[in-house]
Predicted model as a PDB file, atoms N, CA, C, CB and O in Angstrom, pLDDT in the B-factor column:
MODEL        1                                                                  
ATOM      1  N   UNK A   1     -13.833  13.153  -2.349  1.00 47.00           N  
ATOM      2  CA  UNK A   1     -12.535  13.640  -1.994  1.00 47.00           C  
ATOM      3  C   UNK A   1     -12.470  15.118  -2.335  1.00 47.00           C  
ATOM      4  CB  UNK A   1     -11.431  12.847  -2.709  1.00 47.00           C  
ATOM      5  O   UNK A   1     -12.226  15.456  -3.493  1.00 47.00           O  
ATOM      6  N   UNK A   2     -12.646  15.880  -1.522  1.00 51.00           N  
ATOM      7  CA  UNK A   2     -12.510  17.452  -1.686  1.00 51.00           C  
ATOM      8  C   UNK A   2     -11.147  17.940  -1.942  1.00 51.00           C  
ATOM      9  CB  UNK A   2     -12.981  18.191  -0.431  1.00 51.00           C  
ATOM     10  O   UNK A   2     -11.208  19.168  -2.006  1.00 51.00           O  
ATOM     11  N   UNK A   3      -9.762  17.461  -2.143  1.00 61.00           N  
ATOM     12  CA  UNK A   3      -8.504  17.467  -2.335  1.00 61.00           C  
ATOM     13  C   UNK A   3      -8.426  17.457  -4.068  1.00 61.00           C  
ATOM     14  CB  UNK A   3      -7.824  16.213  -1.499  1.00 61.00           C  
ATOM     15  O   UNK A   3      -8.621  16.436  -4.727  1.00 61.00           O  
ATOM     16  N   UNK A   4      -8.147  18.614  -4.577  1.00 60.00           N  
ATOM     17  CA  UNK A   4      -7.619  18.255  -6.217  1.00 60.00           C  
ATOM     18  C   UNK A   4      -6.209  18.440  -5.739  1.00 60.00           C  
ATOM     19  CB  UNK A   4      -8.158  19.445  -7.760  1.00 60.00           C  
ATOM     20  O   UNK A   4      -5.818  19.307  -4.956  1.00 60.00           O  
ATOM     21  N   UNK A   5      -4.976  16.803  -6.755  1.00 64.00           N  
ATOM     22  CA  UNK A   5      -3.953  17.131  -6.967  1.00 64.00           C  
ATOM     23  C   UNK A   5      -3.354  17.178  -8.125  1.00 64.00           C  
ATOM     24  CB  UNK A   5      -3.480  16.675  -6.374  1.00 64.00           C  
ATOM     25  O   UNK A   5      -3.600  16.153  -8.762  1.00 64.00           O  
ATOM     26  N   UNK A   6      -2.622  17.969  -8.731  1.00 65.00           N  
ATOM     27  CA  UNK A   6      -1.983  17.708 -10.019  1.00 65.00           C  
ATOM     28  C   UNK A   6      -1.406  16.715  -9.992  1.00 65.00           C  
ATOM     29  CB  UNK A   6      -1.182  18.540 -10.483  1.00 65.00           C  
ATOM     30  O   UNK A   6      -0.864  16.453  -8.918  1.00 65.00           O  
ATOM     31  N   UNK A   7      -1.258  15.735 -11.114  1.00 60.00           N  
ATOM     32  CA  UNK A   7      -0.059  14.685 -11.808  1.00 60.00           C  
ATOM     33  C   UNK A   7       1.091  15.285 -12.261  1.00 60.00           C  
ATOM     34  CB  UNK A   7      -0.519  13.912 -13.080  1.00 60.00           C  
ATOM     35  O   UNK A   7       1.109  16.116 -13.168  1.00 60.00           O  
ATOM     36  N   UNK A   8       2.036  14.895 -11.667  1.00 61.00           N  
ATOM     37  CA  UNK A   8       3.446  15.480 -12.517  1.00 61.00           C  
ATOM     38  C   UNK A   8       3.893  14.573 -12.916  1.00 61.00           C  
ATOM     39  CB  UNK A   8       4.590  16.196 -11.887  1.00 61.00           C  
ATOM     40  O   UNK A   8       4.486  13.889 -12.082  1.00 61.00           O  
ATOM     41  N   UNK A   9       3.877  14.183 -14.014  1.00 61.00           N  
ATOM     42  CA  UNK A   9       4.723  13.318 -14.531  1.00 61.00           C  
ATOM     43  C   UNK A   9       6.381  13.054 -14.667  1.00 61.00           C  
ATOM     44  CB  UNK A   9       4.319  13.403 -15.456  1.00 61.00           C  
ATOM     45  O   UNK A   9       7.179  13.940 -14.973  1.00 61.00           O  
ATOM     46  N   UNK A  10       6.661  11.951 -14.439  1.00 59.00           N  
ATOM     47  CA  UNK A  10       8.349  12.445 -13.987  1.00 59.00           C  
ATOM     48  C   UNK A  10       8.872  12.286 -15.472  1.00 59.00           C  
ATOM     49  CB  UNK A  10       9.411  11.212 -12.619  1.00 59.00           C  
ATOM     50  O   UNK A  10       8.180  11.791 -16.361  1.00 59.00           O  
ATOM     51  N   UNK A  11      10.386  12.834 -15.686  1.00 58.00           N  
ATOM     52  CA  UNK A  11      11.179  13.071 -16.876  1.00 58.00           C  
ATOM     53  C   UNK A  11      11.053  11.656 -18.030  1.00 58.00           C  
ATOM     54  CB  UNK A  11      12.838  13.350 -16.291  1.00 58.00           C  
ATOM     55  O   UNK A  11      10.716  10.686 -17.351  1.00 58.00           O  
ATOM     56  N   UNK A  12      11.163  11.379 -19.052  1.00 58.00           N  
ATOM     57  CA  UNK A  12      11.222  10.162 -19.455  1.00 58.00           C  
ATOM     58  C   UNK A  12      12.466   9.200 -19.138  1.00 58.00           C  
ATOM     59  CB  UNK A  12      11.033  10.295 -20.705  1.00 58.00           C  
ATOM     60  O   UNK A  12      12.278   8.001 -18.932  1.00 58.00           O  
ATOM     61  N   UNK A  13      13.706   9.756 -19.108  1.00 55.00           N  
ATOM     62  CA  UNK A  13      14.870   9.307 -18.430  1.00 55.00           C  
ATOM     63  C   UNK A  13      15.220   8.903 -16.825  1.00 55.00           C  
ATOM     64  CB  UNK A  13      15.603  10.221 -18.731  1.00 55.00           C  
ATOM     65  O   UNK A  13      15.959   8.008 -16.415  1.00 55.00           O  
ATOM     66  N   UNK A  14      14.594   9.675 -16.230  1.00 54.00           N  
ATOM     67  CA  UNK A  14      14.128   9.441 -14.907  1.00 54.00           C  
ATOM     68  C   UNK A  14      14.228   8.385 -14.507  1.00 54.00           C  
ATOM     69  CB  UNK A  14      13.049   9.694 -14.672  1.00 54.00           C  
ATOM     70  O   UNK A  14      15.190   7.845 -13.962  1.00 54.00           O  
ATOM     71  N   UNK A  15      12.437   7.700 -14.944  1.00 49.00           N  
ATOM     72  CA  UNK A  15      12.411   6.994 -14.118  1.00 49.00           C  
ATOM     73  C   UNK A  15      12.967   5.272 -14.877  1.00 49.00           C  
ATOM     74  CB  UNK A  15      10.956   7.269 -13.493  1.00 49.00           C  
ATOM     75  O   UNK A  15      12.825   4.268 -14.179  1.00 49.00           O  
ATOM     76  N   UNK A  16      13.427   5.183 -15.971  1.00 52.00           N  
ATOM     77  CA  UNK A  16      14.410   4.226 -16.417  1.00 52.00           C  
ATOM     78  C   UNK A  16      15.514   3.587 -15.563  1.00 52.00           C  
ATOM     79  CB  UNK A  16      15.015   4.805 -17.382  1.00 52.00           C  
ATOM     80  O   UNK A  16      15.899   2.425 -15.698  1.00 52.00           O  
ATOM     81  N   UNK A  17      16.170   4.836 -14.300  1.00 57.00           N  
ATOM     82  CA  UNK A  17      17.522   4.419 -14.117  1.00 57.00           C  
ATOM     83  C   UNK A  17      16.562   3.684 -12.394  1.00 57.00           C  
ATOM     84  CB  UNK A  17      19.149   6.038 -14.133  1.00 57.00           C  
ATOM     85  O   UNK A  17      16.877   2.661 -11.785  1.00 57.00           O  
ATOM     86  N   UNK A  18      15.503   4.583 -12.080  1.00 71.00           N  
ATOM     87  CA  UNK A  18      14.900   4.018 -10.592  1.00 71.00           C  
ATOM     88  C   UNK A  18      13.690   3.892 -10.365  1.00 71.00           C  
ATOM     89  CB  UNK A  18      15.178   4.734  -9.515  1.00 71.00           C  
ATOM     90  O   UNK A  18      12.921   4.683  -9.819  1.00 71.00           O  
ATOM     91  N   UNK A  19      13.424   2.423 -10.978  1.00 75.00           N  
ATOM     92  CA  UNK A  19      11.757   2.167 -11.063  1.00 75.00           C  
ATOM     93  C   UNK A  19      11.219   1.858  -9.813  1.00 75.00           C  
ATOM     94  CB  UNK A  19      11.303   0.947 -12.007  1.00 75.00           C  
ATOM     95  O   UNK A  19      10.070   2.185  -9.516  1.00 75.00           O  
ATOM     96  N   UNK A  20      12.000   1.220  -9.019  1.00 77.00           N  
ATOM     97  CA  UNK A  20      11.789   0.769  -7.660  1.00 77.00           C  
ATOM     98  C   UNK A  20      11.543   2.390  -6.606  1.00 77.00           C  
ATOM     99  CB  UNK A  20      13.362  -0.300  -7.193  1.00 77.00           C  
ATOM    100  O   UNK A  20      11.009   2.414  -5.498  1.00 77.00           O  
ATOM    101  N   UNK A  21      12.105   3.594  -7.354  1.00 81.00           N  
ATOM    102  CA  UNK A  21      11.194   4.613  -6.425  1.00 81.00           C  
ATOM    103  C   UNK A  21      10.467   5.845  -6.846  1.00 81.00           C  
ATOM    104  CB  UNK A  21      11.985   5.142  -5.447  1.00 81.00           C  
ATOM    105  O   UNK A  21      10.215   7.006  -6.521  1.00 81.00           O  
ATOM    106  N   UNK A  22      10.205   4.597  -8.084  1.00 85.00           N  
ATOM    107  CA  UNK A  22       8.951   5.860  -8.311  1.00 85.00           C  
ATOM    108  C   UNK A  22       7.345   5.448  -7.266  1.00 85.00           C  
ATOM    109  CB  UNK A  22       8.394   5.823 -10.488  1.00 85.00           C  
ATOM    110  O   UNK A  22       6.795   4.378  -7.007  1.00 85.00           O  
ATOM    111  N   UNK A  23       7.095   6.592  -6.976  1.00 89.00           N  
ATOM    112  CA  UNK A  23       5.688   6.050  -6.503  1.00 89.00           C  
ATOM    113  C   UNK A  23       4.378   5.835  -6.720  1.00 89.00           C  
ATOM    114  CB  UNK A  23       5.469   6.396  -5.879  1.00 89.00           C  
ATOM    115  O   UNK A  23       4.038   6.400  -7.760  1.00 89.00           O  
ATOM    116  N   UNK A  24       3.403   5.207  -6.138  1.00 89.00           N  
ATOM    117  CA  UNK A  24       2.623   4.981  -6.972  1.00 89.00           C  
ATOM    118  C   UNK A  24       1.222   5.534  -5.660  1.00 89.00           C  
ATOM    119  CB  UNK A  24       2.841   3.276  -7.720  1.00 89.00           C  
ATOM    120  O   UNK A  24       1.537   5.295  -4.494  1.00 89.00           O  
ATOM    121  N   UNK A  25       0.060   6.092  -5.836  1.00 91.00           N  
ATOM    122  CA  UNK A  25      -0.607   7.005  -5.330  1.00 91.00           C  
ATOM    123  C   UNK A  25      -2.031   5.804  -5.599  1.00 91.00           C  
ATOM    124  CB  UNK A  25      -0.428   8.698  -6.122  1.00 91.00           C  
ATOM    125  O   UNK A  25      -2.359   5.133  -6.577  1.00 91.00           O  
ATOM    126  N   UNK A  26      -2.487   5.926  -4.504  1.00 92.00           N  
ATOM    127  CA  UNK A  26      -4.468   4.961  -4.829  1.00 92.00           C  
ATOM    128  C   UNK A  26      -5.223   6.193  -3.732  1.00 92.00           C  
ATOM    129  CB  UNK A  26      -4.801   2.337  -3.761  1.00 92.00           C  
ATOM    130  O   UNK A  26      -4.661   6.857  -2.861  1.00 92.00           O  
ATOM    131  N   UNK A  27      -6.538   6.200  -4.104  1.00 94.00           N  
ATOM    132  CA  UNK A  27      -7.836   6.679  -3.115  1.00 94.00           C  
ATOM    133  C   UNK A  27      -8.233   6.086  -3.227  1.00 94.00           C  
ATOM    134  CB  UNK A  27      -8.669   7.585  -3.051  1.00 94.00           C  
ATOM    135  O   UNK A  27      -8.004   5.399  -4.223  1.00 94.00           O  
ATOM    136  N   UNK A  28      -9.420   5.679  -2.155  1.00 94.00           N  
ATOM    137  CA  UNK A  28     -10.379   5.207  -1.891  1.00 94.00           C  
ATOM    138  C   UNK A  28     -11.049   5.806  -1.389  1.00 94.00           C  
ATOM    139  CB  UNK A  28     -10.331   4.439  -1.494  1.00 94.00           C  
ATOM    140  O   UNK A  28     -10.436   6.252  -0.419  1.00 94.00           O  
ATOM    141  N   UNK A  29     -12.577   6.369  -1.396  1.00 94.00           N  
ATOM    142  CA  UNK A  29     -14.164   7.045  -0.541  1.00 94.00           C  
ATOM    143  C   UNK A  29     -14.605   6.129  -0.442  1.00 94.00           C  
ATOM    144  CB  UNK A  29     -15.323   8.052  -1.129  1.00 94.00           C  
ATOM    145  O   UNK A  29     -14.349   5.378  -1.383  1.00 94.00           O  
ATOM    146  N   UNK A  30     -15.469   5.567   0.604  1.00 94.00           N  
ATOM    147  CA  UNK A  30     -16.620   4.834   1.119  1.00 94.00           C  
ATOM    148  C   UNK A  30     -17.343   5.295   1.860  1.00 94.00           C  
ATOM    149  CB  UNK A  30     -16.427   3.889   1.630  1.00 94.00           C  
ATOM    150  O   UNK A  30     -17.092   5.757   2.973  1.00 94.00           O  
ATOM    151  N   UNK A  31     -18.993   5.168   0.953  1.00 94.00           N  
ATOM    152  CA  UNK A  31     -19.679   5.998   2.006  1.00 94.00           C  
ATOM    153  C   UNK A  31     -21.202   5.271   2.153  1.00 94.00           C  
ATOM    154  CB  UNK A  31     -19.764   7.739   1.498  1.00 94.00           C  
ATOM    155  O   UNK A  31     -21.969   4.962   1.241  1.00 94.00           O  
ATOM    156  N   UNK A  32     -21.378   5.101   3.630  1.00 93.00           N  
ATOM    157  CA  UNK A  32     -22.350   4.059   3.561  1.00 93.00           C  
ATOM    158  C   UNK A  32     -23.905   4.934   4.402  1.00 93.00           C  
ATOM    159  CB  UNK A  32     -21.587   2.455   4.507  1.00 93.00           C  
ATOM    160  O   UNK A  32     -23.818   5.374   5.548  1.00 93.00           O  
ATOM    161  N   UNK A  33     -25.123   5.029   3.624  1.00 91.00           N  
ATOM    162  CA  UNK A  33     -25.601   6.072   4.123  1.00 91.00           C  
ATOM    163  C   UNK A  33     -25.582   7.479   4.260  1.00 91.00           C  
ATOM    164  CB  UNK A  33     -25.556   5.860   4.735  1.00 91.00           C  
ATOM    165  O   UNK A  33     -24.789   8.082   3.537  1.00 91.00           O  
ATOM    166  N   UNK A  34     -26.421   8.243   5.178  1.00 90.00           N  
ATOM    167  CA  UNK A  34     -25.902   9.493   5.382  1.00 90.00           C  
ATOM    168  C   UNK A  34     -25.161   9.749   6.090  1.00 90.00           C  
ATOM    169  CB  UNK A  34     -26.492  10.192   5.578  1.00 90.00           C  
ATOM    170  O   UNK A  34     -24.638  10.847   5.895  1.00 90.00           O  
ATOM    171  N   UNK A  35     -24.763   9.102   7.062  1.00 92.00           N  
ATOM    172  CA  UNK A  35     -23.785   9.771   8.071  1.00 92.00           C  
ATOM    173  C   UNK A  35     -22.131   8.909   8.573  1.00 92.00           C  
ATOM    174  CB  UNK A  35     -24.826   9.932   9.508  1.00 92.00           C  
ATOM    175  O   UNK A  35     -21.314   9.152   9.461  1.00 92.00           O  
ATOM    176  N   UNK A  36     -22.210   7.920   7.568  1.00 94.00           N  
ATOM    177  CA  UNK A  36     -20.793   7.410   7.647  1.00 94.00           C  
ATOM    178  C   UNK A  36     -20.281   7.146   6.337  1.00 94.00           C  
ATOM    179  CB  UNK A  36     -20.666   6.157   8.465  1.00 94.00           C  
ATOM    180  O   UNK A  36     -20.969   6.896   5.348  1.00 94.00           O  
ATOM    181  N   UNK A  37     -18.903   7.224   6.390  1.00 94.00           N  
ATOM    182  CA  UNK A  37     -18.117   7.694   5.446  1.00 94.00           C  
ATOM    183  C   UNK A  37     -16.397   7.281   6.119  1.00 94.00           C  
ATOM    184  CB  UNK A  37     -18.558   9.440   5.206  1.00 94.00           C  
ATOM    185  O   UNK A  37     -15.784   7.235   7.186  1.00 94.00           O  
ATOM    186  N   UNK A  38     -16.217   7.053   4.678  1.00 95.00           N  
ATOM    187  CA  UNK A  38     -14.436   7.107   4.950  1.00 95.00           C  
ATOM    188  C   UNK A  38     -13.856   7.322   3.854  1.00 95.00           C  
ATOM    189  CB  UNK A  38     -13.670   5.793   5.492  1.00 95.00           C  
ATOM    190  O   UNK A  38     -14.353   7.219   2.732  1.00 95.00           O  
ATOM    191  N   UNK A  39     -12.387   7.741   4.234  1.00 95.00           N  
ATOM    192  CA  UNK A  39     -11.494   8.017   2.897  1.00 95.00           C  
ATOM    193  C   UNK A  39     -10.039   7.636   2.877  1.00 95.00           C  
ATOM    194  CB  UNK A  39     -11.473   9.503   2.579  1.00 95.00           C  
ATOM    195  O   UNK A  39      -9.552   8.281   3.807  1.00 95.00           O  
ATOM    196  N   UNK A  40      -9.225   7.031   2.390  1.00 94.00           N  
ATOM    197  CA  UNK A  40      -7.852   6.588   2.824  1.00 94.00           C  
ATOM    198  C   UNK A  40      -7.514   7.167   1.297  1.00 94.00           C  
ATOM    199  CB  UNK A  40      -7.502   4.715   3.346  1.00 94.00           C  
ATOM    200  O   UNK A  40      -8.307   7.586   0.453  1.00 94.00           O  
ATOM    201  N   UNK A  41      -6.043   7.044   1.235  1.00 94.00           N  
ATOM    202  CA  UNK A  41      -5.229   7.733   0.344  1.00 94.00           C  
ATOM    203  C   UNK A  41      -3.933   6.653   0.837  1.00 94.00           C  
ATOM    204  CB  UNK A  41      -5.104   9.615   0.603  1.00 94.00           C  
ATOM    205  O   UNK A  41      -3.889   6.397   2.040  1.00 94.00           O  
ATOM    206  N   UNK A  42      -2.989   6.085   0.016  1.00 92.00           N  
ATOM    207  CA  UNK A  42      -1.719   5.819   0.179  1.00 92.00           C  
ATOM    208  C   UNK A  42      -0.793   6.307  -1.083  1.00 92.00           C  
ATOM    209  CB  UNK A  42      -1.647   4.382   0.448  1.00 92.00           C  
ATOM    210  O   UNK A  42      -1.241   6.584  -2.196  1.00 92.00           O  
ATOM    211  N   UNK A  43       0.518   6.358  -0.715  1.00 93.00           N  
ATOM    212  CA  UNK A  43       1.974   6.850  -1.338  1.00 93.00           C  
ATOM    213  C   UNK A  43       2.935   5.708  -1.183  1.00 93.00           C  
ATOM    214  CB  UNK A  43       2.652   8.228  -0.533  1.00 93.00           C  
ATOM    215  O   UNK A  43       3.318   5.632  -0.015  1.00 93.00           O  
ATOM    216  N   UNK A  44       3.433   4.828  -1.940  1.00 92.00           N  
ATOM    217  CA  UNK A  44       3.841   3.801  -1.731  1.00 92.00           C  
ATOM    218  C   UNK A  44       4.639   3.121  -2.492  1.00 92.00           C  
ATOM    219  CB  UNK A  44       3.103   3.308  -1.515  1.00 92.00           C  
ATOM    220  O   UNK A  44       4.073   2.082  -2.833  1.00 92.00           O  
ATOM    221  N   UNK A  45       5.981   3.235  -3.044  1.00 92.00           N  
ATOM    222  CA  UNK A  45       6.979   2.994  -3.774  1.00 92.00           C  
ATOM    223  C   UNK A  45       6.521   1.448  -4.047  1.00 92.00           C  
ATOM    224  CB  UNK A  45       8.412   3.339  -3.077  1.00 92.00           C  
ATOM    225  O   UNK A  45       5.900   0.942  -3.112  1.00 92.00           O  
ATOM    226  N   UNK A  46       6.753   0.577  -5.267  1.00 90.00           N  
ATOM    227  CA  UNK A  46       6.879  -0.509  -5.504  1.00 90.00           C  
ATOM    228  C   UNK A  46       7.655  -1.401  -4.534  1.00 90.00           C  
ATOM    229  CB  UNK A  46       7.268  -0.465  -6.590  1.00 90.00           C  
ATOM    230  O   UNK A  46       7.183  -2.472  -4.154  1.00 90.00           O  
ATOM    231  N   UNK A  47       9.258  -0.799  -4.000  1.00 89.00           N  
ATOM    232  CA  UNK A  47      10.168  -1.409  -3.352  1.00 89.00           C  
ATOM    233  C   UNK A  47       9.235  -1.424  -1.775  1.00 89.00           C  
ATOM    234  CB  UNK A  47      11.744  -0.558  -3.497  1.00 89.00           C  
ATOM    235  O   UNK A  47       9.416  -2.504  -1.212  1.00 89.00           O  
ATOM    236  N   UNK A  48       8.624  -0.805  -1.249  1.00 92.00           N  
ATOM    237  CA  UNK A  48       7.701  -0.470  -0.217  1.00 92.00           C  
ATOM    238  C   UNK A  48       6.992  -1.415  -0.324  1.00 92.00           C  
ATOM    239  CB  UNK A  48       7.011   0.715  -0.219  1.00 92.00           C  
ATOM    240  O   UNK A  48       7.046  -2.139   0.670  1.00 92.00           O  
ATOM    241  N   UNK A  49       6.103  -1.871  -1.365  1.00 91.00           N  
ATOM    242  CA  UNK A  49       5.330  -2.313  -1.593  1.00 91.00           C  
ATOM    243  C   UNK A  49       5.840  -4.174  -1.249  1.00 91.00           C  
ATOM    244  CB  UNK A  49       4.952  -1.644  -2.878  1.00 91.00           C  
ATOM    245  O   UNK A  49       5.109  -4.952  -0.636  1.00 91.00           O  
ATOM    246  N   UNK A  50       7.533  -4.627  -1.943  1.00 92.00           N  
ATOM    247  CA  UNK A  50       7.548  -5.851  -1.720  1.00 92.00           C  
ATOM    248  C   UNK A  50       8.006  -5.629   0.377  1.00 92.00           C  
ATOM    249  CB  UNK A  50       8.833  -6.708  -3.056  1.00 92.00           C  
ATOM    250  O   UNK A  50       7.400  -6.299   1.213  1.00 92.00           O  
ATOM    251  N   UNK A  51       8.815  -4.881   0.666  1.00 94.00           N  
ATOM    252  CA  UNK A  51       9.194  -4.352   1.831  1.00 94.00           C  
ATOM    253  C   UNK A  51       7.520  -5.259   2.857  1.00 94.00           C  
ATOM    254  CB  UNK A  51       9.383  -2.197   1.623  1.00 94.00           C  
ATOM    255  O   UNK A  51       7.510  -6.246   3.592  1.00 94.00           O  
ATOM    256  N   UNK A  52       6.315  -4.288   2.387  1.00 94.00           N  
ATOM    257  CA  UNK A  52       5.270  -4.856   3.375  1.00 94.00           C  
ATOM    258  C   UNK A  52       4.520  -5.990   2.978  1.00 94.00           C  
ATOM    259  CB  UNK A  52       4.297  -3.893   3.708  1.00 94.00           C  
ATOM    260  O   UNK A  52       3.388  -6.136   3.438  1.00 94.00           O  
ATOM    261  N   UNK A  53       4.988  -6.795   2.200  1.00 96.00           N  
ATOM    262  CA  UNK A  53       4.748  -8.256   1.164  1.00 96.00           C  
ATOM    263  C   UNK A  53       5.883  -8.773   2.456  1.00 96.00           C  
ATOM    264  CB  UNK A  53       5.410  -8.301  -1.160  1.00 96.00           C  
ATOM    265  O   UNK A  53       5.392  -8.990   3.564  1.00 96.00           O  
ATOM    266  N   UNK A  54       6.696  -8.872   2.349  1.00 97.00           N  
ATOM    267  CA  UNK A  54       7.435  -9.355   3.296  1.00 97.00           C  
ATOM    268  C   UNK A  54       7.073  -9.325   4.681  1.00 97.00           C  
ATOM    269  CB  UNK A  54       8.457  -8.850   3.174  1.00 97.00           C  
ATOM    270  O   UNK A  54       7.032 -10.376   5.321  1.00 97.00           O  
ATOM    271  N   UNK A  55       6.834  -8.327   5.153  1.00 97.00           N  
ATOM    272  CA  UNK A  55       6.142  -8.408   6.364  1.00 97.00           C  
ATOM    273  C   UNK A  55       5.128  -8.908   6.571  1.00 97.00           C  
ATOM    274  CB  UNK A  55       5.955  -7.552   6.788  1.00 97.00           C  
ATOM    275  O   UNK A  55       5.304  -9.845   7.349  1.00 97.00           O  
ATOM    276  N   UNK A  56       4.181  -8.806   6.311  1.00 97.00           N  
ATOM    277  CA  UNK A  56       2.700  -9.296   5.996  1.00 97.00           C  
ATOM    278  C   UNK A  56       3.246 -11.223   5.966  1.00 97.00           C  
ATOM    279  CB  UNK A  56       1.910  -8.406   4.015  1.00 97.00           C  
ATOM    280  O   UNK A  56       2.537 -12.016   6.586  1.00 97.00           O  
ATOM    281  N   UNK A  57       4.330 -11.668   5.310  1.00 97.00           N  
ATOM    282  CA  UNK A  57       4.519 -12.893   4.994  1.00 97.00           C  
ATOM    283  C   UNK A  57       4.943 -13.794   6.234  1.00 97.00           C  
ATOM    284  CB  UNK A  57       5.448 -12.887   3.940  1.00 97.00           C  
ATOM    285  O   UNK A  57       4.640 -14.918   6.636  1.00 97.00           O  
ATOM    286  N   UNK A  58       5.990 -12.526   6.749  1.00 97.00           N  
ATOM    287  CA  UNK A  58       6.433 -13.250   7.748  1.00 97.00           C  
ATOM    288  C   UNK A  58       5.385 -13.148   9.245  1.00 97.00           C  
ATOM    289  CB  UNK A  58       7.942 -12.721   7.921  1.00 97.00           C  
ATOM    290  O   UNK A  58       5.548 -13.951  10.164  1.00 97.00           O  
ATOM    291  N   UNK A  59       4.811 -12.550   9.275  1.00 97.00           N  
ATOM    292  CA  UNK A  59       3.769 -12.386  10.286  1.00 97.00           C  
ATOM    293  C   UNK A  59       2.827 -13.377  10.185  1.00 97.00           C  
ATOM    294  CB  UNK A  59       3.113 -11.141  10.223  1.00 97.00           C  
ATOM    295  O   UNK A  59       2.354 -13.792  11.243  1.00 97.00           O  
ATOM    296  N   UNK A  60       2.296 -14.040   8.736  1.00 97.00           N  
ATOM    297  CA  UNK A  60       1.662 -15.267   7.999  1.00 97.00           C  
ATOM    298  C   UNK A  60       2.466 -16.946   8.950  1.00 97.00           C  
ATOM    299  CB  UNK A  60       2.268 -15.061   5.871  1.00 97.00           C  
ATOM    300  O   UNK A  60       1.997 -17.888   9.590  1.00 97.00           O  
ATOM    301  N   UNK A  61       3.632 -16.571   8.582  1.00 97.00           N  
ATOM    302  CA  UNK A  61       4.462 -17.966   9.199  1.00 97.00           C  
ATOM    303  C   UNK A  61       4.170 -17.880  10.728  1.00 97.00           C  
ATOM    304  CB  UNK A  61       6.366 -17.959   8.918  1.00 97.00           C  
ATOM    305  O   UNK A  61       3.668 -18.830  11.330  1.00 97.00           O  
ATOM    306  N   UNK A  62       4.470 -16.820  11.274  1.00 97.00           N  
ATOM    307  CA  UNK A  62       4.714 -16.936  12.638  1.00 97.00           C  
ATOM    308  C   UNK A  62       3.458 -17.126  13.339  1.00 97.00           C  
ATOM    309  CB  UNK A  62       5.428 -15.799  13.145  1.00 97.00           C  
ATOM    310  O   UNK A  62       3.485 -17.590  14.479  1.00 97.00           O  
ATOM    311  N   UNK A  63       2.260 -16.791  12.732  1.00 96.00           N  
ATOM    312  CA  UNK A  63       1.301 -17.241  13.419  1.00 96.00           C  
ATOM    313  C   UNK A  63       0.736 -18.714  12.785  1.00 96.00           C  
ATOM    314  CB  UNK A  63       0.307 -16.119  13.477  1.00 96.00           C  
ATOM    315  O   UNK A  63      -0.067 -19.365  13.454  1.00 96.00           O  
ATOM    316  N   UNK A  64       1.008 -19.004  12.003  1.00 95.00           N  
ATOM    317  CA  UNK A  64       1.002 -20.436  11.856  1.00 95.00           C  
ATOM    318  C   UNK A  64       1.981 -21.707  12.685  1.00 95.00           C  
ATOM    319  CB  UNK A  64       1.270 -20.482  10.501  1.00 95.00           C  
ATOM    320  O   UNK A  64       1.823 -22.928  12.696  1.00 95.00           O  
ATOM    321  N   UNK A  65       2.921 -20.926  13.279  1.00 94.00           N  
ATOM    322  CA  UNK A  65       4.382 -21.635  13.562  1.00 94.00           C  
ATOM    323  C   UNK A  65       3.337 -21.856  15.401  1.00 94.00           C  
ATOM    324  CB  UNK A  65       6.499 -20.180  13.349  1.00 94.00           C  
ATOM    325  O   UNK A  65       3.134 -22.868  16.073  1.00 94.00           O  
ATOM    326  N   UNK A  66       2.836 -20.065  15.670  1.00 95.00           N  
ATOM    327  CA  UNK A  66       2.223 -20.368  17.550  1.00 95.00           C  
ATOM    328  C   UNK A  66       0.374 -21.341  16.927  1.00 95.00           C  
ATOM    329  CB  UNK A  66       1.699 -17.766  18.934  1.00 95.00           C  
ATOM    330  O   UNK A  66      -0.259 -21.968  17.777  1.00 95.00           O  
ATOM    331  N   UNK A  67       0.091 -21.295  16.131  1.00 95.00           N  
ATOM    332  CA  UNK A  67      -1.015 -22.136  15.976  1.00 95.00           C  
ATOM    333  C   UNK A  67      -0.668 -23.801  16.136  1.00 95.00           C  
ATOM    334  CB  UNK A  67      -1.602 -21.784  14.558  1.00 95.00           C  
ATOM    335  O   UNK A  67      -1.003 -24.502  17.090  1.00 95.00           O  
ATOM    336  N   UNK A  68      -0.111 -24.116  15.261  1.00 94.00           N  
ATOM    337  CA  UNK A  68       1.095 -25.555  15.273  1.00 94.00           C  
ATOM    338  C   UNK A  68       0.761 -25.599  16.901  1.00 94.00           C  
ATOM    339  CB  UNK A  68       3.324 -25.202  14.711  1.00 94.00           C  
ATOM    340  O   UNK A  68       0.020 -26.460  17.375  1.00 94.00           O  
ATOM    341  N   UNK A  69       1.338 -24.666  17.620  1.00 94.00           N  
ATOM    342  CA  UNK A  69       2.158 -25.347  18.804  1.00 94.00           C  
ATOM    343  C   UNK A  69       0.992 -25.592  19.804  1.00 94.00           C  
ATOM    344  CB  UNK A  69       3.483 -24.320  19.516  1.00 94.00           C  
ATOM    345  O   UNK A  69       0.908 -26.459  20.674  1.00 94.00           O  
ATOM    346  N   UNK A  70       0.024 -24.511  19.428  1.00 93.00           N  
ATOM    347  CA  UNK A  70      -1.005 -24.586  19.933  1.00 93.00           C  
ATOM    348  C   UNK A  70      -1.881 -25.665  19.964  1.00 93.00           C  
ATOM    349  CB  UNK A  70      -1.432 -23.808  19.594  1.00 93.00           C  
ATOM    350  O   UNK A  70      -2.625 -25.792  20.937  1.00 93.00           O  
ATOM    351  N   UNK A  71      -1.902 -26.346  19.179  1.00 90.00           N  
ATOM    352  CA  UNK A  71      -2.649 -27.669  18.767  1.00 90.00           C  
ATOM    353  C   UNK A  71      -1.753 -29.130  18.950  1.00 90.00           C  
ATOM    354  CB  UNK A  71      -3.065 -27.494  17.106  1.00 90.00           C  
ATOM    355  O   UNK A  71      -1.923 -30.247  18.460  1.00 90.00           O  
ATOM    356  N   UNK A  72      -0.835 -28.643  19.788  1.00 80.00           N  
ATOM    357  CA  UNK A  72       0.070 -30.052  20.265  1.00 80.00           C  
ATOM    358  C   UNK A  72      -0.123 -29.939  21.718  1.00 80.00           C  
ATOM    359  CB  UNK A  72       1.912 -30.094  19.849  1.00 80.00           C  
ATOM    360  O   UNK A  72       0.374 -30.774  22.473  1.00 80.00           O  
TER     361      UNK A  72                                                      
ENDMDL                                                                          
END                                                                             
């Protein structure tokens, strides 16, 4: 990752009153060989986080719900 970023740490009072938006930062590099490679980065609030838990869930049912129907 050729990107340096500073950490700022937020106030100690801060983030007490809104934990749900503080965010939370991951990398990932993968590099397989010489000539391929990848890199992702996400920014992604906890509340975000249940937000695409939910989605992800309900997308889970609904293709179980056209599989069901599929097999009748």
């Amino acid at each position: 990752m050729s990107k340096v970023r500073d950490i700022i740490p937020s106030a100690p009072g801060e983030s007490m009153h809104t934990p749900l938006a503080v965010p939370q930062r991951a990398a990932a590099r993968l590099q397989i060989g010489e000539r391929s490679s990848g890199v992702a980065e996400v920014e992604v609030t906890p509340a975000g986080l249940l937000a695409i838990g939910g989605m992800v869930g309900a997308i889970l049912l609904g293709v179980a719900v056209v599989v069901r129907a599929a097999r009748s």
